[in-house]
N, C-alpha and C positions, 0 to 999 in steps of 0.2 A: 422349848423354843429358846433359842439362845438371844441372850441381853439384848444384843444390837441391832437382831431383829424383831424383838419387842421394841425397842425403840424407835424404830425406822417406823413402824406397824402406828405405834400411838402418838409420832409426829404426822404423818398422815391422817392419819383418823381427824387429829387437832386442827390440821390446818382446811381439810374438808369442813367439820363443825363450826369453827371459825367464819368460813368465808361463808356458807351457807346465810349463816345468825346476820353478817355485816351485809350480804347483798337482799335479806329480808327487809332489814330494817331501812335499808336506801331506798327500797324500789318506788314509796310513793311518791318521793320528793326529787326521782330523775326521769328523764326522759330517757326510756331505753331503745327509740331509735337514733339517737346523734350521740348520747354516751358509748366513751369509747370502754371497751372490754377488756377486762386482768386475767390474764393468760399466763398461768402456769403450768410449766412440763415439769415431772421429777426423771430424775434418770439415777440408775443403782452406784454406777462410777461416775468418777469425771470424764467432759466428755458425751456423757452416752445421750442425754440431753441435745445436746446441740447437734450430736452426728446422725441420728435418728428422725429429727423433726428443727432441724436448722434451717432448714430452706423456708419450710412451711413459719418457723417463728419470724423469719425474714418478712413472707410476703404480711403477716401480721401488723406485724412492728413498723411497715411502708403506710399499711391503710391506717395508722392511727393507733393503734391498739397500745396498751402495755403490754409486755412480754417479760415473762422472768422464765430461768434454767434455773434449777434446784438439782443439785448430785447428794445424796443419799449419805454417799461415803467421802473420808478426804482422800483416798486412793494411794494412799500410804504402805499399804500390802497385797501383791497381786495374789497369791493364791492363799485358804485359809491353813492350807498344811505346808507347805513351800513359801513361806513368807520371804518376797524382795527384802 
């Protein structure tokens, strides 16, 4: 498996363990009808995130919600043998 997508693979992995651990430990001390929700998309480029599920982070982000786009890559090289 090449570096970068070991990397990509165990910043995922992290940020799922992560949130899991932190909305465990919240849960008794909110109220999870009127707390607003952390809404993360990942997408592989820039970009793919928001053109994919932009509308839908929109209508999110209207009713309250937090909203974040995460791109994987900085989109620095389009193809991995044809590099821009």
């Amino acid at each position: 498996m090449p570096t970068a997508r070991r990397l990509a693979l165990l910043l995922l992995i992290l940020c799922f363990r992560c949130s899991s651990v932190a909305a465990w430990q919240s849960a008794p001390n909110s109220n999870s009808a009127t707390a607003p929700l952390r809404i993360i998309c990942f997408g592989a480029h820039p970009d793919d995130a928001e053109y994919k599920s932009g509308g839908t982070a929109a209508l999110w982000a209207a009713a309250g919600h937090k909203v974040k786009m995460v791109s994987v890559t900085n989109g620095d090289i389009g193809h991995w043998n044809m590099a821009g």
